[in-house]
C-alpha positions, 0 to 999 in steps of 0.5 A: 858632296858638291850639293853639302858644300854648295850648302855650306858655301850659302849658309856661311855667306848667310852668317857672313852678312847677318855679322855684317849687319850686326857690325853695321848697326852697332857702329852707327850707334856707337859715340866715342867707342860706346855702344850706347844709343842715342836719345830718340826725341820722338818717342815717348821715353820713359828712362832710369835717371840720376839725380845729383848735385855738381859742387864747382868750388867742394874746398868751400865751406859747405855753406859757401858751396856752388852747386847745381842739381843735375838730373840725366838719363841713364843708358842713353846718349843725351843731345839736348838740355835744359838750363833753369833758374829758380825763382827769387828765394825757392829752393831748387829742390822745388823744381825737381818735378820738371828735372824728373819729367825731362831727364825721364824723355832724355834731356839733362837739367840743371838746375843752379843752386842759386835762389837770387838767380838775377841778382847774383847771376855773375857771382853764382848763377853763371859760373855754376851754369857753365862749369857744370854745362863742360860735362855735358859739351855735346848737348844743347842746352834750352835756357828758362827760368821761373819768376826773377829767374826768368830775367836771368834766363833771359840775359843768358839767352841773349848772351849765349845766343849762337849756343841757345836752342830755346827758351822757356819762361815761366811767369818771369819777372824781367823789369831788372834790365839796364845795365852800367858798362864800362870801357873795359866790357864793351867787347862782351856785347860782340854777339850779344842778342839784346838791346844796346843804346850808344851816345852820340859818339858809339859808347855804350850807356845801357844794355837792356836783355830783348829777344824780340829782334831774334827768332830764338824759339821761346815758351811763355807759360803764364798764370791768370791768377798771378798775384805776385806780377801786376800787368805791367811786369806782364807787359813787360816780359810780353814786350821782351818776347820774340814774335815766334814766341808760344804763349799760354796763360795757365787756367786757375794757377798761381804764380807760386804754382810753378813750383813744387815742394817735395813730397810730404811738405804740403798736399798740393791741391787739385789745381797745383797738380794741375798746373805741374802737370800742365806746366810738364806737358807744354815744356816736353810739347814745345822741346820736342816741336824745337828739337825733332822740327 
């Protein structure tokens, strides 16, 4: 009788601690009571992901909407994002192949509906950015953009700095960059990460969109047969760029090739794959380098 009650006394401290451990795990794993894990960015995922589009201001006409695509993984807790603007009259539509590979590895993306992303960046690009960025306010967001959506990366990175975690370029167009300030906007530069020129009494005249006096992580893919940027709109996106930043110049790609019309528009050729592919590669390669150090 003493030996079957030795045995049981073991075999219930066993159960004990194995429900210990069980407890234990799911407690580390738990976020706001949810059991879901977190995201290992180490890995080579492959999750189910949603794709949809957040309309900020749904009583506007439809064609007055402001709306950003948003692709996520799905059954896992995301840590890190991207923000991307689109090229000058693309379709955002045209990026869902990067929205895709990086939703799949456990980023959120999104992807402002606005197709003059530099031009109308107070009126559209940053409003819809930021409204749609508060339902992910645990992720950090990396920042890019292709050709003149580029520029307006660059003027979010610079005016978000402190929450910026990178930046990725993508044969952008930055030539656009002085800016009028009045009395009334000067305090907006507090933090500002970009180039400020003063007169002689300390009054702001131009403010000018430079990460090269940072250390942001930064990502430059480039075309070498980019027929849109002559070389001095190369070296002038070159001169914006931090001493840190990574750059690669794409072989037998295009400017336009940075896109990618959805499936069935057109048959891409052996190169534009390519280049998707490259493009993909070199964005997860340098995201993770940032994220897991």
């Amino acid at each position: 009788m003493k030996v079957a009650l030795k045995n049981t006394s073991i075999i219930l401290i066993l159960v004990l601690a194995l429900c210990l451990c069980a407890f234990s795990f799911v407690a580390c794993n738990k976020k706001n009571g949810d059991a879901t894990p977190v995201v290992n960015y180490r890995a080579n995922n492959n999750f189910e992901i949603s794709v949809e589009n957040y309309t900020i201001n749904p009583e506007a006409a439809q064609n007055e909407q402001l709306y950003a695509r948003v692709f996520k993984p799905l059954n896992v807790i995301p840590k890190y994002g991207l923000v991307f603007f689109v090229g000058t009259f693309i379709n955002p539509n045209n990026y869902d192949y990067l929205g895709e590979a990086l939703a799949r590895q456990g980023y959120v993306v999104i992807i402002p509906n606005s197709i003059l992303a530099y031009w109308q960046y107070d009126t559209k690009s940053l409003p819809i950015t930021t409204n749609t960025q508060q339902l992910f306010s645990d992720v950090q967001f990396f920042v890019g953009g292709h050709s003149q959506g580029g520029g307006a990366a660059l003027r979010f990175a610079c005016e978000n700095m402190a929450n910026t975690r990178g930046a990725v370029f993508f044969a952008p167009l930055m030539q656009y960059n002085t800016r009028s300030v009045s009395d009334d906007d000067t305090h907006s530069y507090d933090n500002y990460a970009g180039q400020i020129d003063r007169d002689e009494s300390g009054k702001i005249i131009a403010v000018s969109d430079t990460l090269v006096n940072t250390n942001l992580p930064t990502l430059l893919l480039e075309a070498d047969n980019d027929s849109v940027l002559d070389d001095d709109m190369k070296a002038d996106s070159h001169d914006r760029m931090p001493q840190n930043v990574q750059n690669f110049v794409l072989q037998n790609a295009s400017h336009m090739g940075f896109s990618k019309p959805p499936e069935g528009v057109v048959e891409l050729t052996e190169d534009e794959v390519a280049q998707i592919e490259n493009t993909i590669n070199y964005t997860l390669s340098f995201m993770q380098m940032v994220v897991c150090g």
